[in-house]
BAMAR-682039 format. One record per residue (C-alpha): residue number from 1; residue in three letters; z, x, y. Coordinates in pm, 1 decimal, m for minus. Layout:
BAMAR-682039
   resi   resn          w          u          v
    NUM    ALA          Z          X          Y
...
This chain:
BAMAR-682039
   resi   resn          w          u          v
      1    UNK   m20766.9    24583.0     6421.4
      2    UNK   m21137.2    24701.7     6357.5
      3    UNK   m21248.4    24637.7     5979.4
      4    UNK   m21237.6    25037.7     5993.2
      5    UNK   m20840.7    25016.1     6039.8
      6    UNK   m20917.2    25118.9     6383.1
      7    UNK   m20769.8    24981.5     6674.7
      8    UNK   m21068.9    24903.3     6909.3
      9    UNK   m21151.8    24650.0     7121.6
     10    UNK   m21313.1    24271.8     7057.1
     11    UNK   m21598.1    24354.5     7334.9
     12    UNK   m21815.7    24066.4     7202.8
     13    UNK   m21512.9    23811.5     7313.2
     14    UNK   m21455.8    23988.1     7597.8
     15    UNK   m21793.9    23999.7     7758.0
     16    UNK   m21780.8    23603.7     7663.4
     17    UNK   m21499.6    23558.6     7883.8
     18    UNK   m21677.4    23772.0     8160.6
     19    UNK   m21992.7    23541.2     8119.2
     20    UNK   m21728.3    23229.5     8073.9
     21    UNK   m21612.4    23309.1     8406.8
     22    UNK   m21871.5    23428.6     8583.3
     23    UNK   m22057.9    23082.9     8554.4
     24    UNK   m21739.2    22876.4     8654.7
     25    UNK   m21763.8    23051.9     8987.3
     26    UNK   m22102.9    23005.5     9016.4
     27    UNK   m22077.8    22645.8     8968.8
     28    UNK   m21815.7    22668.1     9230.3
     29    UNK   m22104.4    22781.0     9545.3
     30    UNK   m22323.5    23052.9     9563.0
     31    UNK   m22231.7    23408.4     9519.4
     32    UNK   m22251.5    23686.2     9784.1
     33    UNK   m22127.6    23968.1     9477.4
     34    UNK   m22006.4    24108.4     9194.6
     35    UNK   m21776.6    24402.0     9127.5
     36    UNK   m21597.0    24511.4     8820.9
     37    UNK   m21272.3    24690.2     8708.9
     38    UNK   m21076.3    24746.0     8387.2
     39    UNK   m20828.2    24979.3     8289.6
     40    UNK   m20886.1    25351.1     8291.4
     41    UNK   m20986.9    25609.5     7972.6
     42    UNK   m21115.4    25418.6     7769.6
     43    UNK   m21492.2    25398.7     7708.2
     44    UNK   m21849.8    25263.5     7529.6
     45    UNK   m22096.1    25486.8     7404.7
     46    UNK   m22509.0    25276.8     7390.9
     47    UNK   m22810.4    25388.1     7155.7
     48    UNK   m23162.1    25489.1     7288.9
     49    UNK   m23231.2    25068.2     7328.8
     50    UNK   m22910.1    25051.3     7563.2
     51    UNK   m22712.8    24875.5     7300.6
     52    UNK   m22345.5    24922.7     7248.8
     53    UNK   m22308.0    25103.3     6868.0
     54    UNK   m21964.4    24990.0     6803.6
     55    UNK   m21669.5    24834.1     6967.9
     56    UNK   m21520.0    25084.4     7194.8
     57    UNK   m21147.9    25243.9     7062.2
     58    UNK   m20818.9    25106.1     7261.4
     59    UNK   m20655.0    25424.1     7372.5
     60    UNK   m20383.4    25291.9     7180.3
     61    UNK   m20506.0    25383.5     6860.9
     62    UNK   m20336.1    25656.0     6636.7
     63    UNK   m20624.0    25894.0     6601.8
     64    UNK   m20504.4    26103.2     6921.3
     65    UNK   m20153.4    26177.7     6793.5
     66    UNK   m20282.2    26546.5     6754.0
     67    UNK   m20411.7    26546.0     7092.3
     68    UNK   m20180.0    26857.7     7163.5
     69    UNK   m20384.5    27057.4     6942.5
     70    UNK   m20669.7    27007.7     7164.5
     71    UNK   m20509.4    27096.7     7448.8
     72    UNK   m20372.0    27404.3     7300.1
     73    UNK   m20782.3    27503.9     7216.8
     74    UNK   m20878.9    27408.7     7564.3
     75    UNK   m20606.7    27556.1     7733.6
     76    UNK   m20352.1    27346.6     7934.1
     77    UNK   m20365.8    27553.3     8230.7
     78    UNK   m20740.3    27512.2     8250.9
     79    UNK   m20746.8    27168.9     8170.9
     80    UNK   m20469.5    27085.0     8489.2
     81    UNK   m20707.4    27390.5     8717.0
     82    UNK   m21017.8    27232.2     8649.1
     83    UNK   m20963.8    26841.5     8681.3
     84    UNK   m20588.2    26803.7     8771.4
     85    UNK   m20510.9    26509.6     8522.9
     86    UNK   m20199.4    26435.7     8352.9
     87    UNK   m20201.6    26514.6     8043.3
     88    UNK   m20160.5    26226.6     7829.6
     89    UNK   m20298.0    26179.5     7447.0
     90    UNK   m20488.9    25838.4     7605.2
     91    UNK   m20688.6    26060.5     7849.3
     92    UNK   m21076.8    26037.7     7760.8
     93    UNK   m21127.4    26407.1     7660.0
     94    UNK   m20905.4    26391.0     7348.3
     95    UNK   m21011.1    26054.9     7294.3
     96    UNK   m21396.9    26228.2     7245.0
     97    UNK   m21213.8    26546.2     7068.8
     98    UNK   m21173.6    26334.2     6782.5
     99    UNK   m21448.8    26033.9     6835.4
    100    UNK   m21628.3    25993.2     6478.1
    101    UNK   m21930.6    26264.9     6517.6
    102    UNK   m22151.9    25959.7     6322.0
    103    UNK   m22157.9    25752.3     6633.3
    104    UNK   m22198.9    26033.4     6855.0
    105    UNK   m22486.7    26149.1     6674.4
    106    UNK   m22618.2    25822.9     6723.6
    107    UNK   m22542.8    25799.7     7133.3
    108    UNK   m22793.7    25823.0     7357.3
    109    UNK   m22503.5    25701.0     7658.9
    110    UNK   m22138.9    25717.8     7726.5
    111    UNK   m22004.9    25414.4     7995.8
    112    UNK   m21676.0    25372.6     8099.3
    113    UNK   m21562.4    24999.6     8049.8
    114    UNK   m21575.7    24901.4     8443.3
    115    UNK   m21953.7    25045.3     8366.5
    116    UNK   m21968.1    24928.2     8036.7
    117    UNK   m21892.5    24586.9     8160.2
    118    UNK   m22175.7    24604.0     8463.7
    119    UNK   m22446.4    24711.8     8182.7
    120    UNK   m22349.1    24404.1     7967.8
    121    UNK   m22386.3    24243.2     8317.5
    122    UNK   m22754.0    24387.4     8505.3
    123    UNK   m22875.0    24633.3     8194.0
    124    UNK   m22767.1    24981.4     8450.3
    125    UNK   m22606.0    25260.2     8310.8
    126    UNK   m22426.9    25440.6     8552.5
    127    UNK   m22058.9    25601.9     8666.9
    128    UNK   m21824.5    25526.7     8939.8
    129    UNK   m21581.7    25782.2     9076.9
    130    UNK   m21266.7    25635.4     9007.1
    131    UNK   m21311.9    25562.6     8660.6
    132    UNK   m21477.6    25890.5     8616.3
    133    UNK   m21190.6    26036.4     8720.4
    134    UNK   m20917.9    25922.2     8440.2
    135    UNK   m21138.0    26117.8     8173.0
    136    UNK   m20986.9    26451.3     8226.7
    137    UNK   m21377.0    26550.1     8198.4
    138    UNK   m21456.9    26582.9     8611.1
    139    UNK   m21442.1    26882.8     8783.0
    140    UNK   m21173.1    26856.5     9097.9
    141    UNK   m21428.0    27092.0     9245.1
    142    UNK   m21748.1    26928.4     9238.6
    143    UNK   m21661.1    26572.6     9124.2
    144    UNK   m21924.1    26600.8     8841.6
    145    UNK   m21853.8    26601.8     8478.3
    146    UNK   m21738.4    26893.4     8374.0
    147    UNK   m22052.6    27051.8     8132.2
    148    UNK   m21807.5    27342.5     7985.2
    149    UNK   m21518.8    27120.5     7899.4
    150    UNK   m21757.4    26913.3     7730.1
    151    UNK   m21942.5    27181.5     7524.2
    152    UNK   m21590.9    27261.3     7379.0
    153    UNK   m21546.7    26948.6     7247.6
    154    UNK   m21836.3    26916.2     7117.2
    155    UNK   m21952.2    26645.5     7351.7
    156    UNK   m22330.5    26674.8     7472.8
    157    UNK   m22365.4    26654.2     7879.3
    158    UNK   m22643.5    26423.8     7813.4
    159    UNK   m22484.3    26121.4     7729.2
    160    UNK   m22310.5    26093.8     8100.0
    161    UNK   m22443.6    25970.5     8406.6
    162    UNK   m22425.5    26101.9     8803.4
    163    UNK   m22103.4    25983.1     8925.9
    164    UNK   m22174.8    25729.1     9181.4
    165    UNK   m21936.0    25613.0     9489.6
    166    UNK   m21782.5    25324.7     9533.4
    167    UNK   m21993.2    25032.4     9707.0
    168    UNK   m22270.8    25145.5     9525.4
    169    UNK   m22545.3    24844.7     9454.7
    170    UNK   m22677.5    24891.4     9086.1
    171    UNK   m22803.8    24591.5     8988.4
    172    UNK   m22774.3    24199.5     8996.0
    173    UNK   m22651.8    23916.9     8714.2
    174    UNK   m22861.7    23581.3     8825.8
    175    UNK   m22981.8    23715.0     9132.5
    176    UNK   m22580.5    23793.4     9262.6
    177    UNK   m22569.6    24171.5     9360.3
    178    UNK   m22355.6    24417.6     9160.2
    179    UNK   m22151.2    24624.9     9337.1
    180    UNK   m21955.7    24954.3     9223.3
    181    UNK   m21610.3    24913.9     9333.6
    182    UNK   m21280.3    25140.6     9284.5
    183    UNK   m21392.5    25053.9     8836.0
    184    UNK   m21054.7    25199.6     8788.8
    185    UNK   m20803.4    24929.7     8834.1
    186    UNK   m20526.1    25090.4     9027.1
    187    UNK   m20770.2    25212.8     9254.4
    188    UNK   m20872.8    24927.5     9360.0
    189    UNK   m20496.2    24764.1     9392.2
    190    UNK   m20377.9    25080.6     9553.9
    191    UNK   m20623.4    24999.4     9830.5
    192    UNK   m20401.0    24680.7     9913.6
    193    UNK   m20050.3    24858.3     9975.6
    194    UNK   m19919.3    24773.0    10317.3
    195    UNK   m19707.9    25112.2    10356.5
    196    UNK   m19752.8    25398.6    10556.3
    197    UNK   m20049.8    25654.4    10414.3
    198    UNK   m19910.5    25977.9    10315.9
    199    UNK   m19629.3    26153.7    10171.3
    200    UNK   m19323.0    25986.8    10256.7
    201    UNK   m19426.2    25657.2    10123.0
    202    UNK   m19457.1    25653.4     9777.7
    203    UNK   m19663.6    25366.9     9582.5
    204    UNK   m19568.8    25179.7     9282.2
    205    UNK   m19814.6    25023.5     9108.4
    206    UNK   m19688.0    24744.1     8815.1
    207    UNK   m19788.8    24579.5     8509.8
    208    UNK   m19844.4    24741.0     8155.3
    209    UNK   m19806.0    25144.0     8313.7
    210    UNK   m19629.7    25147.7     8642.0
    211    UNK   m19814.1    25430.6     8826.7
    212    UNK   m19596.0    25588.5     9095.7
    213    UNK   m19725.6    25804.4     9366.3
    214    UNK   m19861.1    25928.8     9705.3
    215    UNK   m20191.0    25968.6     9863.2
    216    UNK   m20307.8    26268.7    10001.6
    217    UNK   m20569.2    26455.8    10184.8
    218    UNK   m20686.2    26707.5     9905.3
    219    UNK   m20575.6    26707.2     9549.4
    220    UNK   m20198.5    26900.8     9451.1
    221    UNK   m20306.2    27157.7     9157.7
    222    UNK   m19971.0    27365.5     9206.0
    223    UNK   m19801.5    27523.5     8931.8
    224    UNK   m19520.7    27248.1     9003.8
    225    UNK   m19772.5    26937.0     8986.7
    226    UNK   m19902.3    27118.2     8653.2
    227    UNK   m19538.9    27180.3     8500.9
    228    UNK   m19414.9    26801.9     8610.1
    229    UNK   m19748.6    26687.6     8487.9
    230    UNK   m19871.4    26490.1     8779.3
    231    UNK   m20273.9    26355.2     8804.1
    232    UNK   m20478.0    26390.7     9077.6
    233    UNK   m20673.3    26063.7     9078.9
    234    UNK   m20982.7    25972.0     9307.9
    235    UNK   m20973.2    25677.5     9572.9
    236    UNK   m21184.9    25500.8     9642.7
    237    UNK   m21179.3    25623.6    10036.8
    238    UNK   m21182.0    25980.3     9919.9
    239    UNK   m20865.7    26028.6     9922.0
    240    UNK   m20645.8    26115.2     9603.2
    241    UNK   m20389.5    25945.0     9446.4
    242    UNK   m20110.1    26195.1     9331.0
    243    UNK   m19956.5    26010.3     9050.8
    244    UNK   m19735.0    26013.4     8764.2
    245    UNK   m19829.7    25703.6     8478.8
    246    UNK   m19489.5    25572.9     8371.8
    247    UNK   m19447.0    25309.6     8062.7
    248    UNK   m19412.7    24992.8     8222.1
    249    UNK   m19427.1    24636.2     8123.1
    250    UNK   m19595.9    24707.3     7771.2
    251    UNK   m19219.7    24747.3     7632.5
    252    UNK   m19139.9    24385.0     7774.8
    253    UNK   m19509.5    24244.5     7602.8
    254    UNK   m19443.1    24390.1     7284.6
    255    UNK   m19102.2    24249.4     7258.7
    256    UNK   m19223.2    23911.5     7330.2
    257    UNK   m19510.1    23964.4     7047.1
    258    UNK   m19190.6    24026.6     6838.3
    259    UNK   m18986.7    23735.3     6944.4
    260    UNK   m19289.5    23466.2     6900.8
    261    UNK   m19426.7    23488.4     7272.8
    262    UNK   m19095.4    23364.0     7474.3
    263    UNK   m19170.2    23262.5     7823.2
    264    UNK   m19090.1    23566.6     8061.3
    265    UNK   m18876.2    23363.6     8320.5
    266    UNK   m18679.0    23315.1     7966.2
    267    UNK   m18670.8    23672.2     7922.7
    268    UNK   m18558.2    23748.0     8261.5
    269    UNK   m18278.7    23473.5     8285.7
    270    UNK   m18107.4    23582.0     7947.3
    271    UNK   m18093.7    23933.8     8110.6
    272    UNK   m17927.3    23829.1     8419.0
    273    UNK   m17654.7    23731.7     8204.1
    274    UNK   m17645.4    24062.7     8036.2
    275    UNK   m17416.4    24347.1     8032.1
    276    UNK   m17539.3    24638.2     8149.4
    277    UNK   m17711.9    24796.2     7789.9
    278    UNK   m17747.3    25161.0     7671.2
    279    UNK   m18120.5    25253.2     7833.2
    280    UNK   m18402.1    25432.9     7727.6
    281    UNK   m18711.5    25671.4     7782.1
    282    UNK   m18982.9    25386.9     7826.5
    283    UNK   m19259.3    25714.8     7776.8
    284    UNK   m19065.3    25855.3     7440.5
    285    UNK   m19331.9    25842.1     7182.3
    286    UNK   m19122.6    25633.6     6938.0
    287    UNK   m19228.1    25356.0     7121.5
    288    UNK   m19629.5    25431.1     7184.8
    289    UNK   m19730.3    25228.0     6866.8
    290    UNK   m19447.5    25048.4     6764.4
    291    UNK   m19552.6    24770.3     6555.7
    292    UNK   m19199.7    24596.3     6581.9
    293    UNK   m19111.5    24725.3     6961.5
    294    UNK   m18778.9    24509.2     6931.1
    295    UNK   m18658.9    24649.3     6654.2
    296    UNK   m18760.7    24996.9     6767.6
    297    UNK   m18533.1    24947.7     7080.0
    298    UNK   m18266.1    24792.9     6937.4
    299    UNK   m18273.5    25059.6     6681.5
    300    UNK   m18242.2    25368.9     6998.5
    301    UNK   m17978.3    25141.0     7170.4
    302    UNK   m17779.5    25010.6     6869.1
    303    UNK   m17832.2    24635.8     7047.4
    304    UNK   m17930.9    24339.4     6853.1
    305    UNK   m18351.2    24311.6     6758.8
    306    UNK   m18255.2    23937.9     6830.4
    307    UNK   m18072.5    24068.7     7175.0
    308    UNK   m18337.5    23893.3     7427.2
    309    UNK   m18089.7    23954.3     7717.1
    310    UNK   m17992.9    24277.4     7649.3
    311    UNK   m18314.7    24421.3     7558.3
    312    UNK   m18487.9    24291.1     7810.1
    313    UNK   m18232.3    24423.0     8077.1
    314    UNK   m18261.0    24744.9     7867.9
    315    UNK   m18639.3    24764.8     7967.2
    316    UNK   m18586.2    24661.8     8326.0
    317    UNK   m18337.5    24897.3     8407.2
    318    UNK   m18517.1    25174.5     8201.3
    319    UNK   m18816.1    25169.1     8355.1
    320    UNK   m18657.6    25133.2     8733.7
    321    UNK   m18490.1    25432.9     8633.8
    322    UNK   m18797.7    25662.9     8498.6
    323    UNK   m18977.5    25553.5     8837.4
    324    UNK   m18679.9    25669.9     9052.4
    325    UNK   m18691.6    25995.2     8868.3
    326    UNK   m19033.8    26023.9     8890.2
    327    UNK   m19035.3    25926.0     9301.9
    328    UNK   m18745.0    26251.9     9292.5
    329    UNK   m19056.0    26439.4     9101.5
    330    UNK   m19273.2    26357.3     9393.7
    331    UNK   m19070.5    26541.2     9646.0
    332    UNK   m19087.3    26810.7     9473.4
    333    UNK   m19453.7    26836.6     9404.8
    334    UNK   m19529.6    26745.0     9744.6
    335    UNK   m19262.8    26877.2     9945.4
    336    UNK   m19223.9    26566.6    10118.1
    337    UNK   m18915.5    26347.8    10037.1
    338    UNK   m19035.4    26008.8    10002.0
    339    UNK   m18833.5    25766.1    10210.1
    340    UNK   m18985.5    25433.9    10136.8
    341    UNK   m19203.7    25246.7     9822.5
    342    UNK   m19491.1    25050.8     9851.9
    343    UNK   m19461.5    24833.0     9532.9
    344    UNK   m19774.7    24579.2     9377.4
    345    UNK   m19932.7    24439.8     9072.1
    346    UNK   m19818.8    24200.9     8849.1
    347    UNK   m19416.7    24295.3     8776.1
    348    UNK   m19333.9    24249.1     9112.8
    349    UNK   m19280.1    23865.1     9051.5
    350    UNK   m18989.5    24011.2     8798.1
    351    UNK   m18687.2    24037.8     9135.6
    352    UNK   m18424.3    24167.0     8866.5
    353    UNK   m18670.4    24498.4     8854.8
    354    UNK   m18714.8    24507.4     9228.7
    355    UNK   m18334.5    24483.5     9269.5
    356    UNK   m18301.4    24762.5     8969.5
    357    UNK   m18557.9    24956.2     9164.6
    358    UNK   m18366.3    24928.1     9489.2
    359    UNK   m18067.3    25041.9     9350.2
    360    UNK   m18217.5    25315.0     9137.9
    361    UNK   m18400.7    25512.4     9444.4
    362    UNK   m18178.1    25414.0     9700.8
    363    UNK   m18476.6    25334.1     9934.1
    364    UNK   m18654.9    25024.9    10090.3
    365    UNK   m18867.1    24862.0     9938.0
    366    UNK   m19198.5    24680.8    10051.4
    367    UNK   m19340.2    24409.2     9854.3
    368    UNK   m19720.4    24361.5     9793.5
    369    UNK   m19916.8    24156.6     9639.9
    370    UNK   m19957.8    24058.5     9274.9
    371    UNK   m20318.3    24054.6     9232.0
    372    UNK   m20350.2    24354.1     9422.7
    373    UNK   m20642.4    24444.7     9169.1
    374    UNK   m20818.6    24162.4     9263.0
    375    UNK   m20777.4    24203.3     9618.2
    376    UNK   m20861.3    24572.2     9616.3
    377    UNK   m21208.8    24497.7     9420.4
    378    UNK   m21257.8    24235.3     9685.8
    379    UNK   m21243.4    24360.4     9972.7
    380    UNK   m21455.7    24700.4     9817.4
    381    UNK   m21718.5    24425.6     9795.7
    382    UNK   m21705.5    24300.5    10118.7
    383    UNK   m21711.3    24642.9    10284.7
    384    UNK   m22035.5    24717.8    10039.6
    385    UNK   m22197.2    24340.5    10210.1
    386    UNK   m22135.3    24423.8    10530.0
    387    UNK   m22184.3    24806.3    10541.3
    388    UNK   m21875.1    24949.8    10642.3
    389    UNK   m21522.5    25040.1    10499.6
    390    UNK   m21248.0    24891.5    10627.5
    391    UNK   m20853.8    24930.6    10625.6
    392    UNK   m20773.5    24534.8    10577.2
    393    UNK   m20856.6    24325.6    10295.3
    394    UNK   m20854.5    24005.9    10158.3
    395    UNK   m20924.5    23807.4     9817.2
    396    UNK   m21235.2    23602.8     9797.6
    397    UNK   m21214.0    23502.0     9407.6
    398    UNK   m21141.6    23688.9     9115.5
    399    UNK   m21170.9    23695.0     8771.1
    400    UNK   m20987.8    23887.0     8459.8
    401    UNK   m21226.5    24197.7     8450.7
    402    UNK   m21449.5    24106.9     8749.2
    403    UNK   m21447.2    24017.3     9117.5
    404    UNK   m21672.9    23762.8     9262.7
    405    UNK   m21741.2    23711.2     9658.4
    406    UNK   m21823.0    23384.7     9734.6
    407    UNK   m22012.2    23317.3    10062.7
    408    UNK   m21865.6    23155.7    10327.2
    409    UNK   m21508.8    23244.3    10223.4
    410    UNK   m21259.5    23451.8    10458.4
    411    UNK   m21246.7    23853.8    10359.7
């Protein structure tokens, strides 16, 4: 919590970390490169000397629970027409909406935090595509920001960048290259999944949001993407993800914050032992800022706070479930029945949710990597080093926010 009562973001401590680990690998052999990626929406905004005015918000903070009154300004239908996001209250344009006009005034730049992190890094200020793209503030059309959304926020065009691609040099930290890579972080681990491109096999991508979707050719705008609220999300090839963000892990985190930080192989064993609990919504909003996210499920399930079995089960099953209604969603966006998931990230090391997710799609499953983040960022970097994009990848070292080729290591 910001001295403000805001929820934002400890960027000083952060950027140490970066720095932190950034000189471990160096000590470790030279470098061949640098690329970064963080979440998605959230942002920095730097005055005219390029520093950063105040900590940047977490899109978790309250301020954007009347986000639908923006949207009903704006105009949902031209919101989904123009840059074919899901609309979420996290999403970058209601985040501005309702950004304190004080620091705005003082802005001279707006970075998203993959961007924000590569300033801190080399001094650029610049965009990438893929983070771009979670603002709700591109144009599907053009791929640029979107200069009339922005006016009706009361955001000036000024303070963003030219979108650049992914692979992009923009600078260097000690002499090391920085690369652009896919800045927003399922981009890059979406670029790892094994599965067949298109349609029929749906991805699942796991940690805090599970993001489940397909890639396609050309962005879905249809009335029935719009109504089932589906985002059309850039790749870092091109392509676009066609995706739905589903509350993921973040239940399971907060419950351990509750229960004093519990070991998750704890977590998962009492839950194995289990009865099959009453389930949930893992996107209701009752459980978006729960301080107490135990106590909020028990209290929608009638289980014990103190439950670890059951609620964690609860929150396994729950959230296999949303993403098997959610892969049903697909088919009927895209037209396409999916017939097999691609599944990565972190949550995949969690086999009671692969076996709920199994069960709760009926369809086979094929299992990735964990650190597909990593990997995708990697191997974005090697294709920028050796001046060409490839299909394969492979992970060269990697740190929390940033990925770090190392010469003379297998990509």
């Amino acid at each position: 919590m910001h001295g403000d009562g805001t929820l934002r973001w400890n960027w000083a401590a952060l950027m140490a970390e970066v720095e932190l680990g950034l000189e471990g690998a160096l000590a470790g052999g030279p470098l061949a490169s640098i690329g970064v990626d963080t979440w998605g929406v959230d942002y920095g905004l730097l005055d005219e000397q390029g520093a950063l005015i105040a900590p940047p918000f977490s899109y978790r903070d309250a301020r954007t629970d009347g986000w639908r009154a923006t949207v009903d300004r704006l105009g949902e239908q031209r919101l989904y027409a123009s840059t074919g996001v899901q609309l979420m209250p996290i999403n970058t344009v209601f985040q501005l909406a309702v950004h304190p006009r004080a620091e705005l005034a003082r802005a001279a730049a707006l970075l998203m935090l993959p961007e924000l992190v590569v300033h801190h890094l080399t001094g650029a200020i610049t965009a990438e595509i893929t983070s771009a793209a979670t603002t709700g503030l591109v144009s599907l059309a053009t791929d640029t920001w979107d200069d009339a959304l922005l006016d009706d926020i009361g955001v000036s065009s000024s303070l963003f960048r030219p979108i650049a691609p992914s692979g992009t040099r923009v600078g260097d930290w000690r002499g090391v290259p920085v690369h652009l890579v896919g800045g927003h972080d399922t981009a890059s681990a979406v670029r790892t999944r094994q599965g067949r491109r298109g349609l029929r096999s749906a991805f699942v991508s796991t940690g805090t949001w599970v993001l489940v979707g397909v890639e396609s050719d050309a962005p879905i705008t249809s009335e029935a993407a719009r109504a089932a609220n589906f985002s059309n999300e850039r790749s870092v090839d091109g392509r676009y993800r066609v995706l739905k963000n589903v509350t993921g892990l973040w239940l399971l985190e907060r419950c351990r914050v509750a229960w004093g930080d519990p070991p998750i192989s704890a977590l998962v064993e009492a839950a194995a032992a289990a009865p099959v609990p009453p389930l949930v919504n893992p996107d209701d909003v009752r459980f978006a800022h729960a301080g107490d996210m135990a106590a909020e499920i028990a209290a929608a399930t009638g289980l014990s706070r103190d439950d670890w079995g059951g609620i964690t089960r609860c929150v396994i099953e729950s959230v296999a479930g949303r993403v098997a209604a959610v892969v049903g969603e697909v088919g009927a966006v895209t037209g396409t029945p999916v017939d097999e998931l691609d599944v990565f990230g972190g949550a995949i090391q969690i086999e009671p949710l692969m076996q709920a997710l199994r069960h709760a799609t009926g369809l086979p499953i094929l299992i990735g990597v964990a650190e597909a983040t990593a990997l995708g960022n990697a191997s974005e970097q090697f294709d920028a080093l050796s001046g060409r994009r490839v299909a394969g990848s492979g992970v060269l070292h990697s740190g929390t926010l940033t990925g770090i080729a190392h010469r003379g290591e297998p990509a």
